[in-house]
N, CA and C atoms as an extended XYZ file, in Angstrom:
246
Properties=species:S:1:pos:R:3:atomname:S:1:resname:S:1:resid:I:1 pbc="F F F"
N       -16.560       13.012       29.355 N   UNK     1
C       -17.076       12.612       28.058 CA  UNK     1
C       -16.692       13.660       27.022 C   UNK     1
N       -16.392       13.234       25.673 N   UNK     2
C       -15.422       14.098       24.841 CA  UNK     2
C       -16.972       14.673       24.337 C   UNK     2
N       -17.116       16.195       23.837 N   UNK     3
C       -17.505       16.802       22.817 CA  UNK     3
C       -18.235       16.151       21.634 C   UNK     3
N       -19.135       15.913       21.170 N   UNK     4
C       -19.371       15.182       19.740 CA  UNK     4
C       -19.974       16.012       18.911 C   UNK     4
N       -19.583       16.079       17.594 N   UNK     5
C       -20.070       17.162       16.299 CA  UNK     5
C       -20.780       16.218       15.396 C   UNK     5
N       -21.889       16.576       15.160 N   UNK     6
C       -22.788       16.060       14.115 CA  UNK     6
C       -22.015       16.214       12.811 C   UNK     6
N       -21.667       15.242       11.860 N   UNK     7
C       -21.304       15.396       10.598 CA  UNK     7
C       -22.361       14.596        9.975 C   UNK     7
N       -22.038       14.926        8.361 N   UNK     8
C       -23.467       13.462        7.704 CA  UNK     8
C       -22.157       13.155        6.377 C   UNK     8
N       -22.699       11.833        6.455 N   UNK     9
C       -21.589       11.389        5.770 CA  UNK     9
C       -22.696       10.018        5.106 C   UNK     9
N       -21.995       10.388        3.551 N   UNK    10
C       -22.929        9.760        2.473 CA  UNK    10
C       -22.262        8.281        2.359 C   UNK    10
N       -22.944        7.078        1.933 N   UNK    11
C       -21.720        5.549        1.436 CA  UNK    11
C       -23.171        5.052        0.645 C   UNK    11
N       -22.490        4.067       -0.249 N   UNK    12
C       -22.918        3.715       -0.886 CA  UNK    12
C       -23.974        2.871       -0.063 C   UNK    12
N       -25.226        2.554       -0.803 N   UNK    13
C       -26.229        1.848       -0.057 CA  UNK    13
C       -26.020        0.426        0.715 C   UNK    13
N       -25.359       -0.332       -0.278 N   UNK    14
C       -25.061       -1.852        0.432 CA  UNK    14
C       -23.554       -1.632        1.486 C   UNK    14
N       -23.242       -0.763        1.521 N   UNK    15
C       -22.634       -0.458        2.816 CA  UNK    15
C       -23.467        0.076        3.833 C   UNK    15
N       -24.279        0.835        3.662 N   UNK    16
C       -25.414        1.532        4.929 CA  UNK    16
C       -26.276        0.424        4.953 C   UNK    16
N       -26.385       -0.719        4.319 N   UNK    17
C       -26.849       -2.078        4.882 CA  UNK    17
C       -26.550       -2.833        5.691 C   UNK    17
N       -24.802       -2.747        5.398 N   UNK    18
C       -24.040       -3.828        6.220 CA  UNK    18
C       -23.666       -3.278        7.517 C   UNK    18
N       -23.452       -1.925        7.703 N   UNK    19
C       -23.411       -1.199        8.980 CA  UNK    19
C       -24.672       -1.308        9.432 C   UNK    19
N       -25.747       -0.972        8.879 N   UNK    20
C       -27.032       -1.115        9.986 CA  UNK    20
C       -27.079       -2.718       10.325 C   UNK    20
N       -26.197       -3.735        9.656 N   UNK    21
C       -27.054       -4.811       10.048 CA  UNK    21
C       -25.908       -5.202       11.406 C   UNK    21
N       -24.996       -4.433       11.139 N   UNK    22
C       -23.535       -5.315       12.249 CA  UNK    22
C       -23.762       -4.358       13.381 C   UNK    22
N       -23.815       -3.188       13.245 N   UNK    23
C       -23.615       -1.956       14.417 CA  UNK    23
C       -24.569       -1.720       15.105 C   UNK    23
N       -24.600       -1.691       16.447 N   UNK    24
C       -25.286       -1.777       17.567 CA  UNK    24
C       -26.040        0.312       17.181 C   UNK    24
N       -24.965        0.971       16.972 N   UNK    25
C       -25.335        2.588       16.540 CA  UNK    25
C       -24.327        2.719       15.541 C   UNK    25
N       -24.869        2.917       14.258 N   UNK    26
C       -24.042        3.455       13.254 CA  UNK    26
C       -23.047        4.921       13.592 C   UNK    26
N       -23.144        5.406       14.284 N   UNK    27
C       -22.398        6.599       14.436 CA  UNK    27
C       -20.842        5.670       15.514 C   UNK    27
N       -21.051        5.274       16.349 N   UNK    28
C       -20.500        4.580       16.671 CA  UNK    28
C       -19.384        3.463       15.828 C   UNK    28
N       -20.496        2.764       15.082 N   UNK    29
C       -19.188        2.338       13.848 CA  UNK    29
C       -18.462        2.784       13.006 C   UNK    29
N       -18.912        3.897       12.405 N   UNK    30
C       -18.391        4.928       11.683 CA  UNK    30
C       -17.483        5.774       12.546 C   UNK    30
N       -17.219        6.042       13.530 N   UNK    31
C       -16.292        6.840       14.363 CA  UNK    31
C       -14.980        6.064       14.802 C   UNK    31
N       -15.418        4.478       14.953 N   UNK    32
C       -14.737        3.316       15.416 CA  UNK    32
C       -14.084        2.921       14.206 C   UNK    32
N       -14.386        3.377       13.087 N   UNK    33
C       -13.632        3.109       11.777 CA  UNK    33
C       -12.513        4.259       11.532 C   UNK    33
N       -12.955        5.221       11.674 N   UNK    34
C       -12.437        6.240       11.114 CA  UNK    34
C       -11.273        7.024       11.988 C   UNK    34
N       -11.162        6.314       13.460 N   UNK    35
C       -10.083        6.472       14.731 CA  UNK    35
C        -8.905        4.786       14.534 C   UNK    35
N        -9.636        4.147       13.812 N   UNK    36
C        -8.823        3.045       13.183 CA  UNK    36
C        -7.743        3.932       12.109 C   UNK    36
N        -8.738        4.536       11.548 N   UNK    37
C        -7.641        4.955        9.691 CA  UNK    37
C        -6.745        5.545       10.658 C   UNK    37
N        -7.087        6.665       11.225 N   UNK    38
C        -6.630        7.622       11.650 CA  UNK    38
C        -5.231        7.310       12.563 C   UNK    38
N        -5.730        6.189       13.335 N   UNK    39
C        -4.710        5.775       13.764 CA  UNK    39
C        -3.310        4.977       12.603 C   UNK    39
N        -4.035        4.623       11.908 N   UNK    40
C        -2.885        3.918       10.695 CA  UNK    40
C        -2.703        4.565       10.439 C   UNK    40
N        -2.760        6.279       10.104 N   UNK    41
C        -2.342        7.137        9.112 CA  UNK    41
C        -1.308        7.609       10.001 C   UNK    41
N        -1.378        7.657       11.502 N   UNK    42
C        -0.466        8.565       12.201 CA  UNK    42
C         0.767        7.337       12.129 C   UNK    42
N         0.607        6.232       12.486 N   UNK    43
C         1.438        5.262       12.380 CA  UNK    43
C         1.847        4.982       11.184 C   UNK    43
N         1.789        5.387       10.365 N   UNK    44
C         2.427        5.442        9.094 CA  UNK    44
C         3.146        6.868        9.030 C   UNK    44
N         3.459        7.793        9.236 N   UNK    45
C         3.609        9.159        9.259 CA  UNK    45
C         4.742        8.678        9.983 C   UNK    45
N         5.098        8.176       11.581 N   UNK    46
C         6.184        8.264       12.241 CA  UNK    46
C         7.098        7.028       11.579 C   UNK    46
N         6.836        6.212       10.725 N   UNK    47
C         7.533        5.074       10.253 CA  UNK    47
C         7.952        5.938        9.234 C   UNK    47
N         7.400        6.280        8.609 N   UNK    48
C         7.844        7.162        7.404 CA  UNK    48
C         9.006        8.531        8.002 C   UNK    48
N         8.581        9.411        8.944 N   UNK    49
C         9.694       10.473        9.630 CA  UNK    49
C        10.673        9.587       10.210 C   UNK    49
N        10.585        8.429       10.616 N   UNK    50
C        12.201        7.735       11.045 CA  UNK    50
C        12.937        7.484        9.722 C   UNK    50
N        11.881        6.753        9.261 N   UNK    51
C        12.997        6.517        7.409 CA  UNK    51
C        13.961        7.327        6.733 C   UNK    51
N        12.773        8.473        6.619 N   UNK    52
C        13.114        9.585        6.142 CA  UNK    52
C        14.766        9.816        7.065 C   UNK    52
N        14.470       10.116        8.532 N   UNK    53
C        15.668       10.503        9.137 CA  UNK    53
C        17.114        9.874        9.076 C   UNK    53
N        16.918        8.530        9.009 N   UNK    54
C        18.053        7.385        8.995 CA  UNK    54
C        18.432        7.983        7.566 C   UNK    54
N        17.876        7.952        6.398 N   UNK    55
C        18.029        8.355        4.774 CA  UNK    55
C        18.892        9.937        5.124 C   UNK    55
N        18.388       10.620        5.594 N   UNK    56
C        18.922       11.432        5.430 CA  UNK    56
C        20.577       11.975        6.822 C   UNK    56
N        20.638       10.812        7.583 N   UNK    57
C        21.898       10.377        8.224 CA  UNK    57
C        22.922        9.732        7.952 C   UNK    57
N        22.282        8.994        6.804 N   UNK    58
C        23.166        8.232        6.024 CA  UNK    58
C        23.775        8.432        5.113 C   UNK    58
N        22.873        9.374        4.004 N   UNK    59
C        23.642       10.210        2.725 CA  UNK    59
C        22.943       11.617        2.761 C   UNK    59
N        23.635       12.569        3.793 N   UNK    60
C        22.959       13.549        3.812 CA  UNK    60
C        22.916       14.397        2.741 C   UNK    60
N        23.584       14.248        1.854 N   UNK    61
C        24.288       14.878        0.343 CA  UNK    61
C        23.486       14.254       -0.733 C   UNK    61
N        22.781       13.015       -0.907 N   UNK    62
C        21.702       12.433       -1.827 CA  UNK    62
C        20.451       12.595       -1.502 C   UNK    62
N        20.675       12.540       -0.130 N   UNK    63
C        19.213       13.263        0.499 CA  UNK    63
C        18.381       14.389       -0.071 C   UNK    63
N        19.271       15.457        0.387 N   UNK    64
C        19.379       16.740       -0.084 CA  UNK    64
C        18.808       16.879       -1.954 C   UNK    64
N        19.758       16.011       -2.053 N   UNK    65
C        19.109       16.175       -4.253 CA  UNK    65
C        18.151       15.349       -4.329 C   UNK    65
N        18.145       14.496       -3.700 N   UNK    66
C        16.495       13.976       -3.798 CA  UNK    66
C        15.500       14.511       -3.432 C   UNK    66
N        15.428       15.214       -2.364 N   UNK    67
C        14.593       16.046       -1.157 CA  UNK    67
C        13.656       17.095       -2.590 C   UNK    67
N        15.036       17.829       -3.316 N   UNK    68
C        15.199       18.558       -4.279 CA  UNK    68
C        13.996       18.476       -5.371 C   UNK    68
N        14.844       17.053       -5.760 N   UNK    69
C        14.290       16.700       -6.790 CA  UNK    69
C        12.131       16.363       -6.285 C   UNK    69
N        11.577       15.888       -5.698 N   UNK    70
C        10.670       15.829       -4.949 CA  UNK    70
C         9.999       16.792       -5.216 C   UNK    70
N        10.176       17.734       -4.441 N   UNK    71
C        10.040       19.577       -4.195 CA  UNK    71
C         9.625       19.965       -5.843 C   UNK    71
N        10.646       19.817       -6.447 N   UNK    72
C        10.136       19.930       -7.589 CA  UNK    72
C         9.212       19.141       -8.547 C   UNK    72
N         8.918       17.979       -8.468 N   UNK    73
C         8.123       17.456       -8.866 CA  UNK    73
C         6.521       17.491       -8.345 C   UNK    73
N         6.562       18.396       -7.152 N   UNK    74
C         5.512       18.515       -6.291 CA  UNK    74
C         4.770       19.714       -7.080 C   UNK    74
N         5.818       20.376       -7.523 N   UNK    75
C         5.607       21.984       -7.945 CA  UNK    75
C         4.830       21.106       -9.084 C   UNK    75
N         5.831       21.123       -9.778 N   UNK    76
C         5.246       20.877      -11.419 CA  UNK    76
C         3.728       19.760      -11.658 C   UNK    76
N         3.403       19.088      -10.331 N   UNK    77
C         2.510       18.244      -10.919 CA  UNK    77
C         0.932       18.805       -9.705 C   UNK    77
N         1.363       19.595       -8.950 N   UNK    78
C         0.401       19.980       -7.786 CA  UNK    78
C         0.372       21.663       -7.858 C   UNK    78
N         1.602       22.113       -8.577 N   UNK    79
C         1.502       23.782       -8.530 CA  UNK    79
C         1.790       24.407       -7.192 C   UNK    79
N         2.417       23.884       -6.558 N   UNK    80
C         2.961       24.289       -5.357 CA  UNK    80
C         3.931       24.111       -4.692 C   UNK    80
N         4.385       24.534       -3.562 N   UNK    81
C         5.550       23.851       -2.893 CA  UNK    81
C         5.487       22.661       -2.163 C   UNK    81
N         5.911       21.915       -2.083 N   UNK    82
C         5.707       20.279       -1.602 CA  UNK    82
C         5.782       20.579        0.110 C   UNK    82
């Protein structure tokens, strides 16, 4: 059995309605949601690193000035390095 960490996590009221009225244990639905995102987020991440890779196999030279261009727009609108 995995480890579990108490977090508290705030939602708007007519959502802490609709979870208490569907979920057998709200912690449970809320964990079962949030291993959903989580999972879309990682599955979006490797669709995105293949893209990226084919893009940059294909015109490794536009890549590159785009990559560039990016980097810098990261700076100027986040203050950092991308």
């Amino acid at each position: 059995m995995s480890v579990k960490e108490r977090i508290t996590v705030t939602v708007d009221s007519e959502i802490a309605a609709q979870i208490k009225e569907l979920a057998g244990s709200t912690s449970s639905f809320v964990e079962a949601a949030i291993r959903e995102k989580l999972d879309r987020h990682r599955h979006a991440r490797v669709l995105l690193d293949r893209d990226l890779s084919e893009a940059r196999r294909a015109d490794p030279e536009g890549f590159a000035e785009a990559e560039a261009r990016v980097a810098e727009l990261m700076k100027q609108h986040f203050g950092g390095a991308a």
